[in-house]
C-alpha positions as a Python dict, from the first residue, in 0.01 Angstrom:
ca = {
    (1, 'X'): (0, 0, 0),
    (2, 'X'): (121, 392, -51),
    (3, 'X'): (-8, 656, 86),
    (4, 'X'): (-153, 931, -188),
    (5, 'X'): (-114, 1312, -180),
    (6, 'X'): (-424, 1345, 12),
    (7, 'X'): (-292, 1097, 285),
    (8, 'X'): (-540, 836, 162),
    (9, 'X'): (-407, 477, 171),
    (10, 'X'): (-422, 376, -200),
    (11, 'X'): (-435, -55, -258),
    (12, 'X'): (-185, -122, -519),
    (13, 'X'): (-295, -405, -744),
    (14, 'X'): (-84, -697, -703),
    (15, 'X'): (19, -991, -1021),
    (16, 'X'): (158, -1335, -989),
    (17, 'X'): (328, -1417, -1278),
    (18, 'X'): (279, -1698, -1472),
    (19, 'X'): (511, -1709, -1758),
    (20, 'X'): (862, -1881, -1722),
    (21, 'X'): (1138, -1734, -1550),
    (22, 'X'): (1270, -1480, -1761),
    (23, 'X'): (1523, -1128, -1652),
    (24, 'X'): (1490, -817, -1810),
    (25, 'X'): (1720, -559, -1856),
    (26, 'X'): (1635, -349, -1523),
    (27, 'X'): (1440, -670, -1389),
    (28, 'X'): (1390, -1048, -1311),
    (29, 'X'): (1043, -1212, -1311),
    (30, 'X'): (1014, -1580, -1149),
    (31, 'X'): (688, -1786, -1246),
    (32, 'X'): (451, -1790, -949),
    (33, 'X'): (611, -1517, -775),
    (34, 'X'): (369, -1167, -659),
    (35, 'X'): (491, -877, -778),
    (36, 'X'): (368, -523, -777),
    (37, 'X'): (398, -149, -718),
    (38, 'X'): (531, 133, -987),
    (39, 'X'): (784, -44, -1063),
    (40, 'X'): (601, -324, -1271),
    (41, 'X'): (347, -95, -1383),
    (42, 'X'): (641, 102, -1569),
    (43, 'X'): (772, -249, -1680),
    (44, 'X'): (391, -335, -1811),
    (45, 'X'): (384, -14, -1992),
    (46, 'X'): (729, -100, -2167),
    (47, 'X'): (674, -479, -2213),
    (48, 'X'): (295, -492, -2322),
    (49, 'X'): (379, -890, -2325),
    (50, 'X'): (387, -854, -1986),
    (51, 'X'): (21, -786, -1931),
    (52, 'X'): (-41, -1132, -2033),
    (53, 'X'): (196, -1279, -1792),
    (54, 'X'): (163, -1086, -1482),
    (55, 'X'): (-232, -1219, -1375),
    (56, 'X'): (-409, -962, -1104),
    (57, 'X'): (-407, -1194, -841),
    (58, 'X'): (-771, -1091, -751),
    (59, 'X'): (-887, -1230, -1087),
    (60, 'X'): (-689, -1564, -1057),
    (61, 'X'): (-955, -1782, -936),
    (62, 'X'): (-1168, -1773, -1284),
    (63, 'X'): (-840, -1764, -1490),
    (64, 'X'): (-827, -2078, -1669),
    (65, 'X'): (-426, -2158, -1653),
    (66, 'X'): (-287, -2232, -2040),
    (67, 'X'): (70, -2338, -2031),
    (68, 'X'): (112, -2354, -2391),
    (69, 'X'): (-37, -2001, -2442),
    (70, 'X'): (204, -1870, -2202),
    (71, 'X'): (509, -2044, -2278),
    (72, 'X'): (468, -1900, -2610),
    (73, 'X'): (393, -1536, -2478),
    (74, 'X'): (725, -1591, -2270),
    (75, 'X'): (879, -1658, -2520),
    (76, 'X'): (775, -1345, -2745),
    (77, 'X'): (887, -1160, -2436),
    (78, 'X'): (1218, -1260, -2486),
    (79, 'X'): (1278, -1210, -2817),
    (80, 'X'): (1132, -873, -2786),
    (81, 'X'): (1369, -813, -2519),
    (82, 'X'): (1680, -929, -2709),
    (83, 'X'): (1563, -692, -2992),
    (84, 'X'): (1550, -406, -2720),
    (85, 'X'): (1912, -478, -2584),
    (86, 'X'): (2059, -531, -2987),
    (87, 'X'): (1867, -225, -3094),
    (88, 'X'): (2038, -21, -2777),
    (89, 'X'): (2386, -163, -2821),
    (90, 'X'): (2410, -3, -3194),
}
């Protein structure tokens, strides 16, 4: 939880992620680990793969669990990551 500018106690939405083990540039994700805060919602925002992987863990009970839809969504992740760090090295 953080507190807003009003002193309010805002809930931060929290994801488990779901997709295989996989680091990022300025991050590491490990499947069926909660993560949340500003952080990851930057990380979302730059990584719209990552919407896919990282489940709101207050809508996990009716998500039906698809393995082979997110192995290959992890996978897309990483190759758009490798394309990130090649395109930043030139």
């Amino acid at each position: 939880m953080s507190e807003t500018m009003n002193g309010a106690i805002k809930e931060e939405t929290k994801y488990i992620y779901l997709g295989r083990n996989i680091d990022l540039p300025e991050f590491g994700f490990t499947k069926g680990n909660v993560y949340y805060g500003d952080k990851i919602e930057e990380l979302k925002k730059k990584y719209p793969l990552l919407d896919k992987l990282l489940i709101n863990i207050e809508e996990l009970a009716r998500y039906e669990k698809n393995e082979l839809f997110l192995e290959k969504i992890s996978q897309e992740l990483k190759e758009e990551i490798e394309e990130k760090i090649k395109g930043g090295s030139e």
